[in-house]
C-alpha positions as CSV (number, residue, x, y, z in Angstrom):
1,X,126.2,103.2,43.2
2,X,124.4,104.1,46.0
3,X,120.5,102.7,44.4
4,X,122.3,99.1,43.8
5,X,123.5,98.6,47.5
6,X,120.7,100.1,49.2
7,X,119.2,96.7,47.1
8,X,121.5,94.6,48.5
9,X,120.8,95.2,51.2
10,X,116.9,96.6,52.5
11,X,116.8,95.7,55.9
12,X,120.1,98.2,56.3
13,X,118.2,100.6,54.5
14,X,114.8,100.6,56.6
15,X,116.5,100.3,59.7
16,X,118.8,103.9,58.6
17,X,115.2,105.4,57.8
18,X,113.8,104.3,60.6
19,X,116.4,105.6,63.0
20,X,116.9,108.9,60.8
21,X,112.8,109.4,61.5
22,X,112.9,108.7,65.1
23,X,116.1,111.4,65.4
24,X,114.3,114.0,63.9
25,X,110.8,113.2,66.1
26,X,113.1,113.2,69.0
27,X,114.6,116.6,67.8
28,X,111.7,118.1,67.9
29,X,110.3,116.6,71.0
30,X,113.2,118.1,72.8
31,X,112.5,122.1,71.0
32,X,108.8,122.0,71.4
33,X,109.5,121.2,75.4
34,X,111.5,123.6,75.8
35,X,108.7,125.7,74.2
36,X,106.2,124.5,76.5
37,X,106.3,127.1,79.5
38,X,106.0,129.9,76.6
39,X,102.6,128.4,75.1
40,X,99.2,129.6,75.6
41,X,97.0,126.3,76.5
42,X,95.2,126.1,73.1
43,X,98.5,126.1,71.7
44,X,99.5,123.4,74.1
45,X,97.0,120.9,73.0
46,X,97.2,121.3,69.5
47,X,100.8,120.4,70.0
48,X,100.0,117.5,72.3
49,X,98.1,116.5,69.7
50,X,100.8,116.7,66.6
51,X,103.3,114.6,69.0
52,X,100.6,111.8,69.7
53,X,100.1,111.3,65.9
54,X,103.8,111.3,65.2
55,X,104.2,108.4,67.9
56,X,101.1,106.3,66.2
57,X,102.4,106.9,63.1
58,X,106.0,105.5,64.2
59,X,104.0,102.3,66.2
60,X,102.4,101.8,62.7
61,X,106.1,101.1,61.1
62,X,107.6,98.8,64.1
63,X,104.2,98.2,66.1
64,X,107.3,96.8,68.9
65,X,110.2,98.8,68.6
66,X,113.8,98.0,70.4
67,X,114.4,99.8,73.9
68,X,117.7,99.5,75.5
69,X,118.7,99.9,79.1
70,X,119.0,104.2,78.3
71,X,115.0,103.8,77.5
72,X,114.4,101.7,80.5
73,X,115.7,103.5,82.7
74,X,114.1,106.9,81.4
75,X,110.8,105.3,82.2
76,X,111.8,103.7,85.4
77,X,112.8,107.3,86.7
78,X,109.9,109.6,85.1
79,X,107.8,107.1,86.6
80,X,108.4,108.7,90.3
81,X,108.2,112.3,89.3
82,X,104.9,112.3,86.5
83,X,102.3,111.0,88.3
84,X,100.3,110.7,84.5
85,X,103.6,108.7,83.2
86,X,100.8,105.9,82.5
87,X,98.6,107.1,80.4
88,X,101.2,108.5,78.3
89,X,103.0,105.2,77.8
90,X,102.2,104.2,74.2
91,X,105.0,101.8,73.2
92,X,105.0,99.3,76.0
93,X,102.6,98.5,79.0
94,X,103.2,100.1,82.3
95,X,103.6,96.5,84.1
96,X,105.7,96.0,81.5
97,X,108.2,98.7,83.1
98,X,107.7,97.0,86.7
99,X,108.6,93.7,85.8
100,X,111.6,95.9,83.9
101,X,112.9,96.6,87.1
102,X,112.2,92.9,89.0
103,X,114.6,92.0,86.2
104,X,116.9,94.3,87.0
105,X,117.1,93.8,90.8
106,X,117.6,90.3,90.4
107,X,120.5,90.7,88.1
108,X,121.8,93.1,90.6
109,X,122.0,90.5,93.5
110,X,122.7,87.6,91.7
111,X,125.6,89.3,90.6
112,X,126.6,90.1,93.7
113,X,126.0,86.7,95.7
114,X,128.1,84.7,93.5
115,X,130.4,83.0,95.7
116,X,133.9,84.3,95.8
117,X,135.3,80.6,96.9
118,X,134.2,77.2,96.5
119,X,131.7,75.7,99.1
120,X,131.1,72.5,100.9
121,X,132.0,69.5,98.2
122,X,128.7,68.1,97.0
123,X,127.4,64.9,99.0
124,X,128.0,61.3,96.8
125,X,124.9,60.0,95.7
126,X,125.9,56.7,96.9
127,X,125.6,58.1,100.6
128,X,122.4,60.0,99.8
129,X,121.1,56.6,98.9
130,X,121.9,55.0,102.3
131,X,120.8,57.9,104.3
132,X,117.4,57.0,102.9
133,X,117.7,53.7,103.4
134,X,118.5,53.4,106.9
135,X,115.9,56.3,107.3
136,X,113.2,53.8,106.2
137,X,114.5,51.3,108.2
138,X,114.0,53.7,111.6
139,X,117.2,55.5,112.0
140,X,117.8,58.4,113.4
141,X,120.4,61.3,111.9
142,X,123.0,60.7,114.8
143,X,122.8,56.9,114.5
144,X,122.8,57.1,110.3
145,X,125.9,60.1,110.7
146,X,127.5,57.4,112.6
147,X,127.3,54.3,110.8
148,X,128.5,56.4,107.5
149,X,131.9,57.5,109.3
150,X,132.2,54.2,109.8
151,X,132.2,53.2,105.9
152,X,134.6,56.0,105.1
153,X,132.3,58.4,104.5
154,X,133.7,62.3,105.3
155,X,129.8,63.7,106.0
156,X,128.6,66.2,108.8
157,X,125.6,65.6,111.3
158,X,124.1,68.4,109.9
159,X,124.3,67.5,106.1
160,X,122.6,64.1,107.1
161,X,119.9,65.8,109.0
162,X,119.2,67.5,105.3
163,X,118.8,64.9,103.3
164,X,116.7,63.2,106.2
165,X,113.4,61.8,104.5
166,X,110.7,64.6,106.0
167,X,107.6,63.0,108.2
168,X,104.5,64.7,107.4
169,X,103.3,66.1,110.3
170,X,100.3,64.3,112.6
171,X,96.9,64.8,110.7
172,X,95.5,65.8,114.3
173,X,98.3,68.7,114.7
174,X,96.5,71.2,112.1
175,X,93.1,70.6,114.0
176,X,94.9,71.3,117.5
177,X,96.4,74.6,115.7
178,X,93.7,75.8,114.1
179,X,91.3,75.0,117.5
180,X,93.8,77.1,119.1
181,X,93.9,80.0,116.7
182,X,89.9,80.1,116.6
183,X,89.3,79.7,120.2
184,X,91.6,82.5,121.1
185,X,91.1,85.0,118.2
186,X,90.2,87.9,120.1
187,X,93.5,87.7,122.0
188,X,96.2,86.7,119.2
189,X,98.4,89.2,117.5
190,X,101.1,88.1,115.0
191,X,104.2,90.2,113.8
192,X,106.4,89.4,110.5
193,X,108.5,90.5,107.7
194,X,108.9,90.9,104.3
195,X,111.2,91.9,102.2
196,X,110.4,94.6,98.5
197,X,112.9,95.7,96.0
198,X,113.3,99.3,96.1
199,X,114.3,101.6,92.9
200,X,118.6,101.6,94.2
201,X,118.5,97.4,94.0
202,X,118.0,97.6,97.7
203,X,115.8,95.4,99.8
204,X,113.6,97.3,102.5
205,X,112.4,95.3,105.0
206,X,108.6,96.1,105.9
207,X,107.2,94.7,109.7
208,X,103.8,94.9,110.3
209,X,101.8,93.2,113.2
210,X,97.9,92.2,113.4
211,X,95.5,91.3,115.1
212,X,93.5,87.8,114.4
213,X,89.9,89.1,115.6
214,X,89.4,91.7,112.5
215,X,92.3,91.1,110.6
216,X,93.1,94.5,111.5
217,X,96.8,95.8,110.7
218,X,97.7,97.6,114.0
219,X,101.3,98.5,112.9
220,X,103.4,99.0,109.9
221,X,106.9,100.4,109.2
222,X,109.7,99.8,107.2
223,X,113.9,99.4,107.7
224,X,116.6,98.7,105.9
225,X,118.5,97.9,109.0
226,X,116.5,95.6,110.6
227,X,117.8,94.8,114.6
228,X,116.3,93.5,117.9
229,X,115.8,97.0,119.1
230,X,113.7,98.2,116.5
231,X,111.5,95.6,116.5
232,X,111.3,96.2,120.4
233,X,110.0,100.1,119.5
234,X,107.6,99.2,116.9
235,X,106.4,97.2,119.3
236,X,106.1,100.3,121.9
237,X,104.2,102.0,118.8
238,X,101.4,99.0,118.2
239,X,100.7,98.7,121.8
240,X,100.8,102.1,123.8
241,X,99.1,101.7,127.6
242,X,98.5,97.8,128.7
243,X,96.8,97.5,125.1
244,X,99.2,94.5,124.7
245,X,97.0,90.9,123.2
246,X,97.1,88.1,125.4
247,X,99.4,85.9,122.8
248,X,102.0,87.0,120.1
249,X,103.0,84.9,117.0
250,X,106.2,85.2,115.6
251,X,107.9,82.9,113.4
252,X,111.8,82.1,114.3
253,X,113.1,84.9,112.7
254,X,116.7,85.8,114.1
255,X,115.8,88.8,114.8
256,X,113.1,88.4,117.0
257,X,115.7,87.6,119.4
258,X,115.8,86.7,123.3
259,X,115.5,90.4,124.3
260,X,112.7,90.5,121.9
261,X,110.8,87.5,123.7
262,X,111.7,89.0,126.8
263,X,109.9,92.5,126.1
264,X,106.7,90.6,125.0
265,X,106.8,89.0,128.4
266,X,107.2,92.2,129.8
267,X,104.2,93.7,128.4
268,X,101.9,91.2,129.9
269,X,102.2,88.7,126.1
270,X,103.0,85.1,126.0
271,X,104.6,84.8,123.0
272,X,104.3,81.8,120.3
273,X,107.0,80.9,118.3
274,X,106.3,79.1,114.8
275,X,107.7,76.0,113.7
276,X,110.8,75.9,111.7
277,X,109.6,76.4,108.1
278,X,106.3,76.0,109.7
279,X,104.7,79.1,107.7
280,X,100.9,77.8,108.3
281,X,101.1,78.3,111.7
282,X,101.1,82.4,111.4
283,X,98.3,82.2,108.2
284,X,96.3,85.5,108.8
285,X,100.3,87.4,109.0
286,X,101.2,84.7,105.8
287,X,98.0,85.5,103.9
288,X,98.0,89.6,104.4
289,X,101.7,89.7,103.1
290,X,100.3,87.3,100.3
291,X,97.3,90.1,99.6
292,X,99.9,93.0,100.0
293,X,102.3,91.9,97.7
294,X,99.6,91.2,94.8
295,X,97.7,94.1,95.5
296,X,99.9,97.1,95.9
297,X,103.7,96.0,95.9
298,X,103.7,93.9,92.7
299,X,102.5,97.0,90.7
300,X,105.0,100.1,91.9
301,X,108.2,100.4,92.2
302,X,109.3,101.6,95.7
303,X,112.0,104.2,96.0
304,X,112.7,104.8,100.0
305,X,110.8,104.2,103.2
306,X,108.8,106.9,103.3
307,X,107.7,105.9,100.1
308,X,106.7,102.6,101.3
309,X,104.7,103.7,104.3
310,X,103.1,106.1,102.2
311,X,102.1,103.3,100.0
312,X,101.1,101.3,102.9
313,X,98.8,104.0,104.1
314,X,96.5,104.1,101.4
315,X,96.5,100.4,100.7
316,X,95.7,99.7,104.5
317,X,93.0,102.4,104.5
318,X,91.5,100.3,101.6
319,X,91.9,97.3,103.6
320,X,90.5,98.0,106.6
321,X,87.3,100.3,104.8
322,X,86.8,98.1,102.0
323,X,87.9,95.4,100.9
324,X,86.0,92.3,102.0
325,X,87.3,89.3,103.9
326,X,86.0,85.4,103.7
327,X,87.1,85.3,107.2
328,X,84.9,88.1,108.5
329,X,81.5,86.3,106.5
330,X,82.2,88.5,103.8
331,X,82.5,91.9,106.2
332,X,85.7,94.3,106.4
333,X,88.2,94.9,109.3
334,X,86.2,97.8,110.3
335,X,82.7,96.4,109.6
336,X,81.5,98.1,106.2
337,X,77.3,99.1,106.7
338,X,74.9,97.3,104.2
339,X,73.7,100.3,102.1
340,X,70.2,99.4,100.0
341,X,69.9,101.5,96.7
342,X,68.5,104.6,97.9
343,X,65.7,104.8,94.4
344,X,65.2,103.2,91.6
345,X,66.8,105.6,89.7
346,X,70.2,105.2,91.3
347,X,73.2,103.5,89.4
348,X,76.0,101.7,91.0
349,X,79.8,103.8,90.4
350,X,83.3,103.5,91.1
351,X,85.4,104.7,93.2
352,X,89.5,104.5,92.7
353,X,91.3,103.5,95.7
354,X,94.7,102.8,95.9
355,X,96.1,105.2,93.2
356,X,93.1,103.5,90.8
357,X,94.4,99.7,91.1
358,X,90.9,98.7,93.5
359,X,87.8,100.4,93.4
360,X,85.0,100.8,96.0
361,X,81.7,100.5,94.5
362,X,78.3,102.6,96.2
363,X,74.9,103.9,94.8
364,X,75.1,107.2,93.4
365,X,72.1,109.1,92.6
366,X,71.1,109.3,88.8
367,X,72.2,113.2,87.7
């Protein structure tokens, strides 16, 4: 009875095998930890060694077995207590269980910014139509507003504004920028924000500011209650004694706020406000969060401030020390010496920086 509908059905069959093998590996798993602390070192390894084949041997039958949210989330949290949680990963890659957790965060809040009532009614096409047309015909948004209340048209200043066609901007207003931005280099600082997911489905807030000469990061700190006033101390932090630049770029940010401006003001700063979605206009603050993100904060998952700032740390000591910058003619912030290969017996090596995800490359002599 039992032969005939194991027949009928084989996948059933593998799949209870399958899942009857993986209970008893995990059985055993769980003993020969608890067993650990009592084994001498040799017997460690060859026991290391037993549970590595027993995992190849299970990637042979399903090369891509199914993981759940439970197996997830085991990985997501060993991650932050074994630093060699890596190496050890054999069924999936270890971006693999970053972009896990993007996944997740974005769940999280999209979840929770549904709206809980309707919205504005959406606009009629037919008066997105005429909003362009009287645009091309030289109208402006408060003349176009009222001409459509005058068809029957229930519409707000602001939504016409939005649908305004947008000008590019004057092809000699990046050259006046740019001269500026050159010409004053050794006196321009810029300040920003941006935001990284943390472990909790939280988003931290990280401000930094730097300087346009070196494309040095003077500052750097993080929040999850970002205010006026603590932009106004970090400020206090990245320019102690008159060391304040001569200019300060910040985009429109809300919270760089009146008493914000005023501060700068008082520290001897004229500050620069962008543009409204204007990002070019801060591009060495735009670029290094651009750089940050893809070299360090794209690859961990970050689990408090402290763990940020840490993170930080060691990605800014690469950045300053090492990592070259077209900007610079190919130099780093803190000007990196030319070294020559010392004999001809010397061969180039690797040094890990940033937890192994950049390396720093010297002459080593030949042992």
């Amino acid at each position: 009875m039992t032969r005939i509908r194991l027949e009928a059905h084989p996948e059933r069959a593998d799949t209870a095998r399958i899942m009857s093998r993986i209970f008893v590996f995990l059985v055993k798993l769980a003993v020969h930890a608890v067993r650990t602390l009592a084994l001498a070192r040799k017997d460690l390894i060859l026991e290391n060694i037993a549970l590595r084949q027993q995992v190849a041997a299970f990637k042979k039958d399903r090369p891509r077995p199914p993981l759940d949210d439970l197996d997830r989330g085991f990985w997501i949290a060993l991650r932050s207590s074994w630093s060699g949680w890596a190496n050890r990963l054999a069924i999936v890659k270890p971006e693999t269980v970053v972009k896990w957790h993007r996944e997740r965060f974005r769940r999280h809040w999209r979840a929770i910014s549904q709206p809980k009532r309707p919205g504005r009614p959406r606009i009629k096409p037919e008066a997105r139509r005429l909003i362009l047309k009287m645009a091309t015909d030289g109208w402006g948004a408060p003349r176009i507003h009222g001409e459509l209340l005058k068809l029957g048209f229930v519409i707000s200043p602001t939504t016409v504004s939005r649908y305004m066609p947008k000008k590019p901007p004057a092809p000699d207003q990046f050259a006046r920028w740019l001269a500026f931005l050159r010409n004053h280099a050794h006196g321009i600082a810029a300040m920003d924000f941006f935001t990284v997911p943390t472990a909790s489905l939280r988003v931290l807030y990280c401000w930094f500011v730097i300087h346009h000469a070196r494309r040095e990061v003077l500052h750097f700190n993080t929040t999850f209650h970002p205010t006026a006033a603590w932009v106004i101390q970090q400020l206090r932090e990245a320019f102690p004694y008159d060391t304040a630049p001569r200019h300060l770029i910040f985009d429109r940010d809300s919270i760089f706020s009146a008493a914000v401006v005023a501060f700068a003001k008082s520290m001897g700063t004229k500050p620069c406000r962008t543009a409204y979605r204007c990002p070019w206009q801060n591009p060495v603050a735009e670029r290094w969060i651009g750089g940050a993100r893809r070299d360090i904060f794209d690859h961990v998952i970050v689990f408090n401030e402290r763990h940020a700032v840490r993170l930080a740390r060691f990605y800014l000591r690469y950045f300053h020390e090492d990592r070259t910058h077209l900007g610079l003619e190919k130099d780093t912030p803190k000007s990196r010496a030319v070294t020559p290969r010392p004999s001809p017996t010397a061969k180039i090596v690797a040094l890990p920086r940033v937890g192994g995800l950049h390396h720093r490359y010297v002459w080593r002599e030949a042992a």
